[in-house]
C-alpha positions in Angstrom: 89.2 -51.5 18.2 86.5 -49.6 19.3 82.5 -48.4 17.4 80.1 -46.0 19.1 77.3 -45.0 17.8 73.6 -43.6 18.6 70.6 -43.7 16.2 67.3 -42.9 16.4 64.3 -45.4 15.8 61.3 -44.8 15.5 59.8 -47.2 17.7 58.7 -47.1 21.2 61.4 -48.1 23.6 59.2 -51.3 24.5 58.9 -52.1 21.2 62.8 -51.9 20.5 63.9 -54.1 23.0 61.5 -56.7 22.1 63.2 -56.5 18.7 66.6 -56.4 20.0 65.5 -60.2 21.4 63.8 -61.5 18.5 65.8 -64.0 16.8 63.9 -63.9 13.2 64.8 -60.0 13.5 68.2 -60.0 14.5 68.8 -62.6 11.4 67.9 -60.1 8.9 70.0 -57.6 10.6 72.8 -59.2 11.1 75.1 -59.0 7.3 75.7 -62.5 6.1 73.9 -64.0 8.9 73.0 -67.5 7.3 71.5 -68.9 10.6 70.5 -67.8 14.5 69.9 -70.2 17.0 68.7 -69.2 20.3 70.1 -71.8 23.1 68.4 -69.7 25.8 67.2 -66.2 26.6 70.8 -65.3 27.1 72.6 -67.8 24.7 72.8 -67.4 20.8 74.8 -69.1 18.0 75.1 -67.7 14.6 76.8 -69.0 11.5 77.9 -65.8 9.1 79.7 -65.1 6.2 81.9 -61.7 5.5 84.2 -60.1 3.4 86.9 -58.4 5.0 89.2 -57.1 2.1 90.5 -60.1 0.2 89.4 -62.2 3.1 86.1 -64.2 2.8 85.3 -66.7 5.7 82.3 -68.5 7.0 82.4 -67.9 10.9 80.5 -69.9 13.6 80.2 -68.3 16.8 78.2 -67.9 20.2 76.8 -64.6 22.1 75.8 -64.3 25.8 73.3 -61.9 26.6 73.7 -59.9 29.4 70.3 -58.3 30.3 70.5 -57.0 34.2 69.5 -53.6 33.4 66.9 -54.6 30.8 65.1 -52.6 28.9 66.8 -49.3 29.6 70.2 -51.3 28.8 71.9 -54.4 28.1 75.4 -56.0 27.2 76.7 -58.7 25.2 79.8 -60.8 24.5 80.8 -63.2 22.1 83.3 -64.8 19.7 83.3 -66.2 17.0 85.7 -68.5 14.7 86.3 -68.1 10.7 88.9 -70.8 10.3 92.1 -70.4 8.9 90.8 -66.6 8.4 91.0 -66.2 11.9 88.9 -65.3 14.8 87.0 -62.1 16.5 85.8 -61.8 19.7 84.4 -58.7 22.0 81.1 -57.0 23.0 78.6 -54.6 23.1 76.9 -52.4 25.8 73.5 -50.7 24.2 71.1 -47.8 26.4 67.6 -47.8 25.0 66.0 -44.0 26.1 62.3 -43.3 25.2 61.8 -39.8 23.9 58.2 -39.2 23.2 57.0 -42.6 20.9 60.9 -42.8 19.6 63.7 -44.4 20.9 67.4 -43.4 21.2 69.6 -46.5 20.8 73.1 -45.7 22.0 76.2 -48.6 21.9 79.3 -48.9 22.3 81.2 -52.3 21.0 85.0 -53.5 21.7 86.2 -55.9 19.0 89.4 -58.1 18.7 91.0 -59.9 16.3 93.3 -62.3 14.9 94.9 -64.7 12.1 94.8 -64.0 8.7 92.5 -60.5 9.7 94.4 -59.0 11.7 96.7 -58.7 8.9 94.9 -56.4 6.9 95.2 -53.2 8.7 93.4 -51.8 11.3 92.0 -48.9 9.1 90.2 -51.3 6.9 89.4 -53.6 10.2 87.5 -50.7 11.3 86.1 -49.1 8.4 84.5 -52.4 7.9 83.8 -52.9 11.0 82.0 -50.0 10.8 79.9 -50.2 7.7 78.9 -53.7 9.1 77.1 -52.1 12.2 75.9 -49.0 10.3 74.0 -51.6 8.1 72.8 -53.6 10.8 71.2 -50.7 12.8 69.9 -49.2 9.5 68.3 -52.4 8.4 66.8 -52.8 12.0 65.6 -48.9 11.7 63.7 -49.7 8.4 62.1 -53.1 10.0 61.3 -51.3 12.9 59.0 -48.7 11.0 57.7 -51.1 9.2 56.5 -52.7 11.9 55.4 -49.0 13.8 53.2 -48.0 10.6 
């Protein structure tokens, strides 16, 4: 499965990234995130709860950051394990571009999936899938003005 998306924050690029690494920010973001832990500046583990359809499971996972090409872009990969619901894994590449004192956030994510999930259908998969990064960029949008105000 495959999510694209661009959005437009408005934020100074700078500003954005520094976001994008806060581990207090990403929590809120992140639906059902019950806890981030930052290892290191390129290791994170979360603990999360979703709703999939009839499937509800608690997941504990890790993410490596991949920031070489930081702050104009960055990539990460992860996976993470929901039990006898199953298990996801994939990753994202983001581009950050600074137009005037707002910022163009573009990403692509690649997502896979298995057990008791990857039973339900790959339309519901994605449109899930979906409304779960919609909410996380719009939640990070509205704490990002906030904090531009």
């Amino acid at each position: 499965m495959e999510l694209f998306d661009e959005i437009t924050i408005n934020a100074p690029k700078a500003a954005v990234f520094a976001a994008l690494n806060d581990t207090e920010v990403l929590r809120q973001c992140i639906p059902g995130c019950e806890e981030l832990i930052r290892h290191s500046d390129t290791e994170l583990e979360a603990k999360v709860v979703l709703k999939i359809g009839p499937v509800k499971a608690r997941f504990g996972g890790n993410v490596v950051l991949d920031q070489t090409g930081a702050p104009d872009a960055f990539s990460l990969t992860g996976q993470g394990n929901g039990g006898v619901a199953g298990y996801a894994k994939g990753g994202a590449d983001v581009t950050l571009e600074a137009v005037g004192d707002k910022t163009i956030l573009r990403y692509t994510a690649k997502a896979e999936i298995g057990g008791k999930l990857a039973q339900l259908g790959g339309r519901l998969i994605k449109s899930t899938s979906q409304k779960l990064a919609t909410k996380f960029f719009e939640t990070f949008s509205d704490i990002m003005e906030k904090a531009n105000v």
